[in-house]
C-alpha positions as CSV (number, residue, x, y, z in Angstrom):
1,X,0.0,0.0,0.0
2,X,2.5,2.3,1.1
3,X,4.2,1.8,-2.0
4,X,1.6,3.3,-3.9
5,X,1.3,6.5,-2.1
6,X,5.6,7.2,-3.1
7,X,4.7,5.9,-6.7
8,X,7.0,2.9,-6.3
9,X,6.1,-0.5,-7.8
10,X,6.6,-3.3,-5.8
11,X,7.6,-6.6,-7.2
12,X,5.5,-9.6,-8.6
13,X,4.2,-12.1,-6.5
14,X,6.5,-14.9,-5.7
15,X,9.8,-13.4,-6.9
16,X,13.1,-12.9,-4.7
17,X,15.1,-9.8,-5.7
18,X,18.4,-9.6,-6.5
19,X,19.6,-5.8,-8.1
20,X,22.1,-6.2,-11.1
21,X,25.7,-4.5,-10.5
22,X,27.5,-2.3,-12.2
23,X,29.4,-5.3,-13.8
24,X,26.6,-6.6,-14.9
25,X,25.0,-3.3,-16.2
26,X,28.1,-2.8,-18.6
27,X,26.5,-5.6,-20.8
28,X,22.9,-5.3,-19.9
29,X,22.1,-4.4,-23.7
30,X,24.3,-7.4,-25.2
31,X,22.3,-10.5,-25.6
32,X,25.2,-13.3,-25.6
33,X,24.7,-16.7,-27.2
34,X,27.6,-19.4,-26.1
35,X,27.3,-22.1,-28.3
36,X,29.0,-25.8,-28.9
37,X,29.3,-28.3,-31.4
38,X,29.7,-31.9,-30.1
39,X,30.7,-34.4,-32.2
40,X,27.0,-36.8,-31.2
41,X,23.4,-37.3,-30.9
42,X,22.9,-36.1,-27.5
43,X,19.6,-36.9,-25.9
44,X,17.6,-33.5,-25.9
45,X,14.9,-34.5,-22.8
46,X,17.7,-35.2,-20.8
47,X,19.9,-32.1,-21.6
48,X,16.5,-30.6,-20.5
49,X,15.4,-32.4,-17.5
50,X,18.8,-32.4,-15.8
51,X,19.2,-28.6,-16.3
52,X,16.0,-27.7,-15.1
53,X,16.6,-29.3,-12.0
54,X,20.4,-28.3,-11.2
55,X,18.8,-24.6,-11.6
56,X,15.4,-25.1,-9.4
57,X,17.9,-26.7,-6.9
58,X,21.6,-25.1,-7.2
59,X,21.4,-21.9,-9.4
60,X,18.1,-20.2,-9.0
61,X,19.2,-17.1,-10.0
62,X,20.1,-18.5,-13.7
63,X,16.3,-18.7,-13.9
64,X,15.3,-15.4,-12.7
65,X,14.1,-13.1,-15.0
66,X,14.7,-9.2,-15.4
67,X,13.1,-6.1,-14.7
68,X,13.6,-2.5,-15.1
69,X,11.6,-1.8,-11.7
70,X,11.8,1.9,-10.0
71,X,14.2,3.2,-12.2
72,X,16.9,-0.4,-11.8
73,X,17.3,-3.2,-13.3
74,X,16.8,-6.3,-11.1
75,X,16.6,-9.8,-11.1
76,X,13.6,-11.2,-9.8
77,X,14.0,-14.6,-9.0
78,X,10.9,-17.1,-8.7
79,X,10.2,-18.7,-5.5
80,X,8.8,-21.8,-6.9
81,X,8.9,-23.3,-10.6
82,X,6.4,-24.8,-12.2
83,X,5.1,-25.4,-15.8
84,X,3.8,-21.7,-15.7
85,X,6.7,-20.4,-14.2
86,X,9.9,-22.6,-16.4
87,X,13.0,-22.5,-15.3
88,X,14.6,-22.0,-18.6
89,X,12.8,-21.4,-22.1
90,X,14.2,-24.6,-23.5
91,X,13.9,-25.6,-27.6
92,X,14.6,-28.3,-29.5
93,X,14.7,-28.9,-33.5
94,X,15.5,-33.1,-34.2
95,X,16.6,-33.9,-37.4
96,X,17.8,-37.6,-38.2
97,X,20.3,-37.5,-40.6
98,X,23.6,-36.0,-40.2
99,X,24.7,-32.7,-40.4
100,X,26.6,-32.1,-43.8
101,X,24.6,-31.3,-46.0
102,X,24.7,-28.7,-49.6
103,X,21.7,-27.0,-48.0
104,X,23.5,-26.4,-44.4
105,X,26.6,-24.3,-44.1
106,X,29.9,-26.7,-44.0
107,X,31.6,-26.7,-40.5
108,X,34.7,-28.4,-42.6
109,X,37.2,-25.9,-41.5
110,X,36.1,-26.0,-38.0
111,X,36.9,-29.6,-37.6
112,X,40.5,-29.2,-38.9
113,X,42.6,-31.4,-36.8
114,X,46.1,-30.7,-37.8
115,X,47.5,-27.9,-39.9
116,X,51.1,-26.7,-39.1
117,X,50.5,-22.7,-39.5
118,X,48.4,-20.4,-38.4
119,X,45.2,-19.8,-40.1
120,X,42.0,-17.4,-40.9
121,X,38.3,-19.3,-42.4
122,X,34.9,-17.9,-42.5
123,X,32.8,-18.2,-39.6
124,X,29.9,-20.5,-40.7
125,X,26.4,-18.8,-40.6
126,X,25.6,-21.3,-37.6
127,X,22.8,-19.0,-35.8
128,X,20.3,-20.9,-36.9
129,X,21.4,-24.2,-35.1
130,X,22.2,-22.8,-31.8
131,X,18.4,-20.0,-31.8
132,X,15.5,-20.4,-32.0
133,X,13.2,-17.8,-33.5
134,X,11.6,-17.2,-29.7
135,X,15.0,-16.5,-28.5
136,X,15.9,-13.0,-27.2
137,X,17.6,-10.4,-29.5
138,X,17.7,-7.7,-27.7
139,X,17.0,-5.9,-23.9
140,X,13.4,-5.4,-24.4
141,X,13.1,-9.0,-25.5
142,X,14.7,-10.0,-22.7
143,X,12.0,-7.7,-20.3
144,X,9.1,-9.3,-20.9
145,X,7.1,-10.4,-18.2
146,X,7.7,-14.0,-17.1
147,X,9.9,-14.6,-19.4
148,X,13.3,-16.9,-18.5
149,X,16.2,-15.0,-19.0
150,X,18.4,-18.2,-19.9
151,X,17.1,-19.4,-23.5
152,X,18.6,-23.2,-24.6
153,X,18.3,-24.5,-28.0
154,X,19.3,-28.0,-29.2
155,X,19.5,-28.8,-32.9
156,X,20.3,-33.0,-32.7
157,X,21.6,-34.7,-35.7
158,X,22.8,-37.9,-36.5
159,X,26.2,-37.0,-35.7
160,X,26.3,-34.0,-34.0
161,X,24.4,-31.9,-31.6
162,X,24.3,-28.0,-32.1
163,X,23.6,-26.4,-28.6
164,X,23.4,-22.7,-27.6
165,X,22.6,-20.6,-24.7
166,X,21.4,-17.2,-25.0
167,X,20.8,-14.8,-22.4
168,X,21.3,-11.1,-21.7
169,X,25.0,-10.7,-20.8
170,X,23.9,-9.3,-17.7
171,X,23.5,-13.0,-16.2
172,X,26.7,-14.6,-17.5
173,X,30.2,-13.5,-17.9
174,X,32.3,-16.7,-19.9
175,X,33.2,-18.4,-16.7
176,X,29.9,-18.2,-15.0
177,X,28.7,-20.0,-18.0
178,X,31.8,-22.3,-17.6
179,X,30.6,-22.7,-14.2
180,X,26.4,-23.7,-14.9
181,X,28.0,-25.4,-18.2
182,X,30.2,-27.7,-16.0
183,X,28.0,-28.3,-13.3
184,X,25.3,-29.5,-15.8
185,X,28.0,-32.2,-17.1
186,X,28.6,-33.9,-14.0
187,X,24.6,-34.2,-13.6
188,X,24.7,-35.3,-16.8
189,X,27.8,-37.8,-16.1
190,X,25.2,-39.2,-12.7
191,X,26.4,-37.3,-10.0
192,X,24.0,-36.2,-7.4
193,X,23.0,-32.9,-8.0
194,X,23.0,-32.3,-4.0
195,X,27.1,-33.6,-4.3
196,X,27.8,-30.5,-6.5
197,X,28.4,-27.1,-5.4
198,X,25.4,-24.6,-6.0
199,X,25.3,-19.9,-6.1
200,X,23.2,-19.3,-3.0
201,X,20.0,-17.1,-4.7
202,X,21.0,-13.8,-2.9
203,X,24.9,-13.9,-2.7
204,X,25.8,-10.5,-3.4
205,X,30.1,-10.0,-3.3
206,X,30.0,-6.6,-4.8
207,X,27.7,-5.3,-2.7
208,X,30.3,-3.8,-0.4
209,X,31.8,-1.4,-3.8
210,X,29.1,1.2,-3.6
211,X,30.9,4.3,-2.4
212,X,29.6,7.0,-4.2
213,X,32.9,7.9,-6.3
214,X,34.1,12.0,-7.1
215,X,33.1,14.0,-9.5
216,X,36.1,13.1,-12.8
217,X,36.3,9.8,-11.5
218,X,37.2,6.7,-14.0
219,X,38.6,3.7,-14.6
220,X,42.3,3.0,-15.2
221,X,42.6,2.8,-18.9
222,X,39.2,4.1,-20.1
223,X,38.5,8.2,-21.3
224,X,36.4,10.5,-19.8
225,X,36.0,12.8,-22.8
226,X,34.7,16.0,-23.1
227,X,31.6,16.9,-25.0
228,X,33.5,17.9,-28.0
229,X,35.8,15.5,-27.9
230,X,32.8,12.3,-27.4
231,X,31.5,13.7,-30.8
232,X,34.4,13.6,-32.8
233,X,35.1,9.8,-31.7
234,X,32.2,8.8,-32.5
235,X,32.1,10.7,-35.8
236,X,35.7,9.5,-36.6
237,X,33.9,5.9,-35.8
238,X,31.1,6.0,-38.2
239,X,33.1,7.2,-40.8
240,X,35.0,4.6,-40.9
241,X,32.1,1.9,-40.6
242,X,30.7,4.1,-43.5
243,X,34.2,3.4,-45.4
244,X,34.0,0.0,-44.7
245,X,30.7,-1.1,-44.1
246,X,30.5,-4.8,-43.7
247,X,31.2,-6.5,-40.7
248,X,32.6,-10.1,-41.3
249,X,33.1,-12.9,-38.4
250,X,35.8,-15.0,-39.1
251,X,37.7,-17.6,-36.9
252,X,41.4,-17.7,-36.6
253,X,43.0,-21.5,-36.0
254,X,46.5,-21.0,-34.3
255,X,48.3,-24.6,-33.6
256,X,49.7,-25.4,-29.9
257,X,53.1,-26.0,-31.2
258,X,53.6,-22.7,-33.4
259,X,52.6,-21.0,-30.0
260,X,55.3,-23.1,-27.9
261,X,57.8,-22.6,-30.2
262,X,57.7,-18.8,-30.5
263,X,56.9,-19.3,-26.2
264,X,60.5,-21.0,-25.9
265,X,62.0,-18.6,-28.1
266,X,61.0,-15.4,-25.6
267,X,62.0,-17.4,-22.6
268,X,65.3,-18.0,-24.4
269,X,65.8,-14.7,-24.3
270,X,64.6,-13.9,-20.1
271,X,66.4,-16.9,-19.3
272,X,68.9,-14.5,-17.1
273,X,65.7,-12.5,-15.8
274,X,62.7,-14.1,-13.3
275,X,60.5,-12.6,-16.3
276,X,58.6,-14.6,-18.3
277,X,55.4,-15.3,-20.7
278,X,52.5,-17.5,-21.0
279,X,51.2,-18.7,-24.3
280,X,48.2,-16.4,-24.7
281,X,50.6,-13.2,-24.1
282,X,52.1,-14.9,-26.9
283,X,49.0,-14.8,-29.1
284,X,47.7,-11.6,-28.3
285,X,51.2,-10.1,-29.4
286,X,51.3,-11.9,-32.5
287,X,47.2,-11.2,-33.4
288,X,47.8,-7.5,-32.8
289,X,51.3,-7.6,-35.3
290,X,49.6,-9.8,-37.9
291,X,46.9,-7.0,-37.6
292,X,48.9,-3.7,-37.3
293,X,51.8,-3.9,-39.1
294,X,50.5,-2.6,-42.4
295,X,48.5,0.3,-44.1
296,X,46.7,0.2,-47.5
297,X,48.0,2.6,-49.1
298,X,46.9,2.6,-52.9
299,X,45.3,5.6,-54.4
300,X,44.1,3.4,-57.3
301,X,40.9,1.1,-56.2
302,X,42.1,-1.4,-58.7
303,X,45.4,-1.9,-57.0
304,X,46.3,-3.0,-53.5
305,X,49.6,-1.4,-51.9
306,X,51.1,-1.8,-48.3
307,X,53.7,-1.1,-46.4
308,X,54.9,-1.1,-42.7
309,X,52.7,1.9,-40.6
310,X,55.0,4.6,-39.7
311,X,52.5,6.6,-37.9
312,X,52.4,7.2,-34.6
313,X,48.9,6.7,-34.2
314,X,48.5,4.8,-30.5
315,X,46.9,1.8,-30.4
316,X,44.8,0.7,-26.6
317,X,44.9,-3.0,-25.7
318,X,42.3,-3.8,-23.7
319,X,42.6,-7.3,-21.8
320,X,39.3,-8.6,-19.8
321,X,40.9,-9.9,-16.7
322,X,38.8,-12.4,-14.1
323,X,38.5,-11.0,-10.4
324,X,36.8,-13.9,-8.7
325,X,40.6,-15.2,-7.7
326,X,41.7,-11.9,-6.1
327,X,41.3,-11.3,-2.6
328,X,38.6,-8.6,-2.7
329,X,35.5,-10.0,-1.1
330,X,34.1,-10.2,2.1
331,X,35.8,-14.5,2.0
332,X,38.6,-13.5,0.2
333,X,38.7,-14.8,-3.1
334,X,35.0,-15.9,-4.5
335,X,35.1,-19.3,-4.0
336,X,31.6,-19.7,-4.2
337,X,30.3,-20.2,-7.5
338,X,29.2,-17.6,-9.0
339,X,27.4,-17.3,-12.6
340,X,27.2,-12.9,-13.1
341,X,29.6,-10.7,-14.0
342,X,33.2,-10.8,-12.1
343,X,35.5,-9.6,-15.0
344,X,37.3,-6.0,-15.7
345,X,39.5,-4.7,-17.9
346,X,43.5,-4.7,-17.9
347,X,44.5,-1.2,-20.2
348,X,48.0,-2.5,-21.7
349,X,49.8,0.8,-21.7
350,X,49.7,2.4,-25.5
351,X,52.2,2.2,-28.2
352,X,52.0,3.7,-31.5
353,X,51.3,2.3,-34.4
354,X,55.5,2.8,-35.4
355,X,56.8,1.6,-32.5
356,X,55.0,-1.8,-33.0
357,X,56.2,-2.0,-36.8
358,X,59.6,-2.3,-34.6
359,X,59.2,-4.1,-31.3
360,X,60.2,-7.8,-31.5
361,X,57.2,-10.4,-30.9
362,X,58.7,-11.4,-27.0
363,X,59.3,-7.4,-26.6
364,X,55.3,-7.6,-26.8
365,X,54.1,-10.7,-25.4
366,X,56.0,-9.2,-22.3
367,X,55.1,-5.9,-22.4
368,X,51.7,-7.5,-21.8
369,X,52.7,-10.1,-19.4
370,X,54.2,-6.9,-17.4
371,X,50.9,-5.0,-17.4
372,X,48.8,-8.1,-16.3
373,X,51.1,-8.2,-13.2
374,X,51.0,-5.1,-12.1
375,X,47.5,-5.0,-12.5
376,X,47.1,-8.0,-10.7
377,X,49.7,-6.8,-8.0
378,X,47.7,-3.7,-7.2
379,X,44.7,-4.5,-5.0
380,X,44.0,-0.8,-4.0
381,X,43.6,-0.1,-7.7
382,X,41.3,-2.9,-8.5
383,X,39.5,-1.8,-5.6
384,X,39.2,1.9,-7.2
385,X,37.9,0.6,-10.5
386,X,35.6,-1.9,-9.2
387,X,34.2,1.0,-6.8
388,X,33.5,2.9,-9.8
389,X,32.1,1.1,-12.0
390,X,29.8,-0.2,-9.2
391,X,28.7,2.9,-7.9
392,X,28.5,4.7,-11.9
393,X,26.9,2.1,-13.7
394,X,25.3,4.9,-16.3
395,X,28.8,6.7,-16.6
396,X,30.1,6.3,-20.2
397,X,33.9,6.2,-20.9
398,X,35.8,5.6,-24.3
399,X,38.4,3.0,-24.8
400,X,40.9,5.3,-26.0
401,X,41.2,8.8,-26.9
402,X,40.5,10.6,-30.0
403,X,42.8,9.9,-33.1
404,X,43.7,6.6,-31.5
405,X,43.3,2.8,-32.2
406,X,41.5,0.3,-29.7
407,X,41.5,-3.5,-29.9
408,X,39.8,-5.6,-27.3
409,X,40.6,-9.3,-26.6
410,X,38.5,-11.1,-24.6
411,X,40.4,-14.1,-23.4
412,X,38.0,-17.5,-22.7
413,X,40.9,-19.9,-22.2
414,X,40.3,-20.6,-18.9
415,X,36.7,-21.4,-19.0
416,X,38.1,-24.6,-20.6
417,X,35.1,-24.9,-22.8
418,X,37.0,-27.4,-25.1
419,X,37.0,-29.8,-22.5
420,X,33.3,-30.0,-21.2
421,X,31.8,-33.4,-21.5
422,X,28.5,-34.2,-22.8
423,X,28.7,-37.6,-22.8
424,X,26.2,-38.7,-20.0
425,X,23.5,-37.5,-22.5
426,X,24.7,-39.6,-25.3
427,X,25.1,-43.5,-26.0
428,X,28.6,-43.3,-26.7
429,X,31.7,-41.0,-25.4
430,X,31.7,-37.9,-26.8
431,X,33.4,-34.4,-27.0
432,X,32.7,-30.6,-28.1
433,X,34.3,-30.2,-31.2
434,X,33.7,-26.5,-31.7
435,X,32.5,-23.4,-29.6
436,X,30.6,-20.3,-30.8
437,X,30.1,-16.9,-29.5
438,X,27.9,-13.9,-30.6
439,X,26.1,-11.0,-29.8
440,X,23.0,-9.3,-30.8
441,X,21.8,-6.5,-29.5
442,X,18.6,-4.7,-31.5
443,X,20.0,-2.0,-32.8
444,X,23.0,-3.1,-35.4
445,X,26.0,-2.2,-33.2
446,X,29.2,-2.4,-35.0
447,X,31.2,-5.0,-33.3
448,X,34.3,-4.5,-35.1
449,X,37.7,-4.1,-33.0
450,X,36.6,-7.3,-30.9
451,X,38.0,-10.5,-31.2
452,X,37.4,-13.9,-28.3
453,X,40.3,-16.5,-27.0
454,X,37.1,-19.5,-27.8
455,X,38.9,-22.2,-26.6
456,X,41.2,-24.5,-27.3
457,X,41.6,-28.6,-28.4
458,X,44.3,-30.5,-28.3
459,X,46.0,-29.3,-31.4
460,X,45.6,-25.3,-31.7
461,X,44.1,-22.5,-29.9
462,X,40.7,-20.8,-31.9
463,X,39.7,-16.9,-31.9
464,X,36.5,-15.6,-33.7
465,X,37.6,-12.1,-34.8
466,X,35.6,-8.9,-36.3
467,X,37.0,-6.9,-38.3
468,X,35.3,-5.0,-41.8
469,X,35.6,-6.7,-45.1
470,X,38.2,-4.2,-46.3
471,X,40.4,-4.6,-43.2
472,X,40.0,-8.2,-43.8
473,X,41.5,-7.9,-47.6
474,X,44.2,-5.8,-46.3
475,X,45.2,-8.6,-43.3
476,X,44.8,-11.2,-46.5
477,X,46.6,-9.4,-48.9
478,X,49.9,-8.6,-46.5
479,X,50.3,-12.5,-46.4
480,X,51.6,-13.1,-42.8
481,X,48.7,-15.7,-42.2
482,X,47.0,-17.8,-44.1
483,X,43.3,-17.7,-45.4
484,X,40.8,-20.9,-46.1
């Protein structure tokens, strides 16, 4: 009643609240689809039934839905599911015979098991294998009354089974998905669902990084740009999706043993120092090279020219980096599982565009390595960023400043999606062959500058990378990797 009188609405019947962070806020807009290929007929009532339960019993809040209730968004979590109130929207498509087919788009180069150099192929138009047409697209979808927020669809063939999980971003980063993901797969394997480790419904570990933050406040690494300046990056942005208006998707193959070898030959080199690099520093050095290092340069459209950039344009690495390991909540480290949003960004400190045309790959990879650790190393600082982004949710800030480059590299290694196994829903072992990953988001955002770590199989390491056609030609054309 009282409600009423202050012009507040009070929640639905039957629904626990839980109010989304600042984390999760970031992505709100982003509908995210994780997707997997696995190399079987899995048994779609049983990828069904044993979900359903492990979230009625261990992850309620994966089937909450979300509201945009006095002015925040929320997730209202029911208190009881039923066959009115599902845990998940769950579809299904069965088709008997297997997969390849002249009508279907080939997953050939997906399946490559052994090539001995990097290389770039077309990401297959798979969408309609891992969505159905009553999954979200967008935040308003995603608002609708009663409406799950986690959408599964299952496309089973003879010899494979397509499976994808859309939801706004807002509920999953990639290893709170790895988490539901990989608790599902031991239901599915027998284990008792009480045996396995559940997110208590109202756990809230960023509750305590509210502190209203000072006026010019921002996060290390991110812009704070004037009015002026806003409108001349995102001028200088549209102009160049107008110059290069297509958007492609492509997936980048990079084998295990190219990565070790240029690995060994870095840590050759710090064999005298206690420095040293992982594998993905590695690859993130070499993407951004294979990327950077040239500029078209032709005046004549009927001729292609490059040459090594020169300019001293500054280009902004931006790293997603995992906080549930640091010791910043009220237990330390999160140890609880933990499906939301736990991830911020590591700003690798600039170089321009000249300087990279020059720096050696290991002069790179641990230039990288170097800013992970001191991000890591300062807890104070975390603490800052996490305060601000927490208690600004609505504050805009730019990856880099105008007249420079940005690349972002989301990095799902660790999720270790390549090594989930569906097999207790099939009659025979089997394993994920591929993984997927897209956005939608209602309104055509350009995408481009992006680029996900996927996983990784036995052989090589995949990306998925966005980039415009043109920029695509040019990487093509300089002939540093190869295309298929």
């Amino acid at each position: 009643m009282f409600s009423s009188w202050f012009g507040e609405t009070a929640p639905p019947p039957g629904m626990r609240v839980v109010p989304c962070n600042g984390l999760d806020l970031a992505s709100v807009e982003m509908v995210l689809t994780t997707a997997f290929i696995v190399n079987g007929r899995l048994d779609a009532s049983k990828l069904e039934d044993t979900l359903t339960a492990l979230i009625v019993q261990n992850f309620p809040r994966a089937g909450s839905r979300l509201a945009h209730r006095n002015g925040v968004y929320e997730f209202q979590i029911p208190e009881q599911f039923d066959a009115t109130t599902r845990a998940i929207a769950f579809t299904v498509e069965d088709f008997p015979e297997p997969y390849e087919s002249p009508s279907r788009p080939s997953i050939a180069n997906l399946l490559i098991a052994s090539a001995p150099e990097p290389f770039v192929c077309d990401a297959p138009q798979l969408q309609p294998f891992f969505r159905s047409s009553t999954c979200p697209h967008s935040l308003q979808d995603c608002l609708k009354p009663n409406t799950p927020l986690l959408h599964v669809h299952v496309a089973a063939f003879a010899d494979a089974t397509f499976i994808g999980l859309s939801s706004t971003h807002a509920l999953f980063d990639a290893l709170g998905t790895r988490t539901l993901v990989h608790a599902w797969t031991r239901v599915l394997s027998g284990e008792p669902i009480e045996d396995i480790p559940g997110m208590p419904w109202d756990i809230l570990p960023l509750a305590s990084f509210t502190t209203p933050v000072p006026r010019g406040s921002h996060q290390r690494g991110w812009y704070d740009l004037g009015l002026f300046a806003k409108a001349l990056f995102i001028f200088y942005f549209l102009l160049a999706v107008y110059r290069d208006p297509k958007e492609e998707f492509k997936h980048v193959r990079v084998p295990k043993a190219f990565l070790e070898e240029e690995k060994r030959k870095i840590m050759d080199e710090l064999k005298e120092s206690n420095e040293f690099v992982g594998s993905s520093d590695v690859l993130m050095a070499w993407w951004i090279k294979v990327l950077l290092l040239l500029i078209y340069t032709s005046t004549n459209p009927l001729q292609t020219s490059y040459q090594h950039r020169t300019d001293p344009t500054p280009l902004h690495l931006h790293i997603p980096v995992n906080l549930r390991p640091q010791p910043l909540f009220p237990t330390s480290a999160l140890t609880t599982p933990y499906i939301n949003n736990a991830a911020m960004s590591i700003s690798i400190p600039p170089l321009t565009a000249s300087a990279l045309a020059s720096t050696p790959l290991g002069t790179l990879a641990l230039h990288i390595r170097r800013a992970i650790a001191a991000y890591t190393a300062d807890l104070p600082g975390i603490k800052q960023d996490l305060n601000f982004r927490c208690a600004s949710p609505g504050v805009v800030h730019f990856p880099c400043p105008v007249g420079a480059e940005y690349v972002i590299t989301t990095n799902w290694r660790a999720a270790q999606f390549g090594q989930l196994d569906f097999s207790g829903a099939a009659d025979a072992d089997v394993k994920v062959l591929s993984v997927y990953s897209f956005l939608t988001t209602g309104n055509n955002m350009p995408m481009r500058g992006g680029g996900v770590i996927l996983f990784e199989d036995q052989e090589a390491v995949w990306m998925v990378q966005v980039r415009g056609t043109r920029d695509w030609e040019r990487v093509k054309a300089a002939g540093h990797i190869q295309f298929i």
